[in-house]
N, C-alpha and C positions, 0 to 999 in steps of 0.2 A: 903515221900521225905521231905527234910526239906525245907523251904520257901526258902531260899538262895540260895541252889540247886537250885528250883523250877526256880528262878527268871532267873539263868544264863542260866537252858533249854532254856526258853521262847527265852532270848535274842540270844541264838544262833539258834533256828530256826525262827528267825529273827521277832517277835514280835516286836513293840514300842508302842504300847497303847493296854489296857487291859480293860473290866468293872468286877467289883467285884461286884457279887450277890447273893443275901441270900433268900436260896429255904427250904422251908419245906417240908418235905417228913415223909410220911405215911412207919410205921415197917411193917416189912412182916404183921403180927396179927393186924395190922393196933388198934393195943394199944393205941399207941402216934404216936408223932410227932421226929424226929429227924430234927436239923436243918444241914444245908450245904451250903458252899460255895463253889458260880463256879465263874470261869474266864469265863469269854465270848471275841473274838474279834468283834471289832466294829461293824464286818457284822454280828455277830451272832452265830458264829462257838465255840464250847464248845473246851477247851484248858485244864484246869485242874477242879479238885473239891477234897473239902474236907469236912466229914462230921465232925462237931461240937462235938466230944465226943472222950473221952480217949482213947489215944491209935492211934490214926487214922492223918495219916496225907497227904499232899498235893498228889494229884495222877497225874495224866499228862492225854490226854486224845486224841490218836490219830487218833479216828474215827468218822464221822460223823454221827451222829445217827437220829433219825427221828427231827424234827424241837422241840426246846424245850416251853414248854408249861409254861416256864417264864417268864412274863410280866414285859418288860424292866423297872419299875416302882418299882423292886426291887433292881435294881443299887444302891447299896450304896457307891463306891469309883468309879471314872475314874482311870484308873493306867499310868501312863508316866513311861515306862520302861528305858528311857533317864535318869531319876532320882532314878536309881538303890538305891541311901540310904533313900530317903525314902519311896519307896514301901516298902524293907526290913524293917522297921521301921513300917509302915501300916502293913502288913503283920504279924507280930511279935507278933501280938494285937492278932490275929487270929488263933495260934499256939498253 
């Protein structure tokens, strides 16, 4: 999905603040590392993620899954969804 999509999901099921965090994750053969961004909202609830590498883009995310073992400490953006052009703009970087 592309970020813009991404963003009007959000806003239509009624998000306005997002955190943007960067999780590293182990390949199945546990090789490397791929990186990835998730949306989190502020309580914690995973919203979307996208992994870092070609081809791959924003996924939505409409299940609660076990509690995520990402220490808020990887929060790299606060998102204000109220400021649709520049999250899209933040966002864009990340695409």
């Amino acid at each position: 999905m592309h970020y813009d999509e991404l963003i009007a999901e959000l806003i239509a099921d009624g998000h306005q603040q997002l955190l943007l965090c960067l999780n590293k994750r182990r390949t199945d053969d546990d090789s490397e590392f791929l990186l990835e961004y998730l949306l989190f909202t502020p309580g914690g609830d995973l919203v979307a993620r996208k992994i870092d590498e070609d081809g791959h883009s924003w996924l939505l995310v409409y299940w609660t899954g076990s509690p995520s073992s990402l220490p808020l400490s990887n929060v790299i953006f606060n998102l204000n969804l109220n400021k649709r052009n520049e999250v899209s703009a933040l966002l864009s970087v990340f695409h």
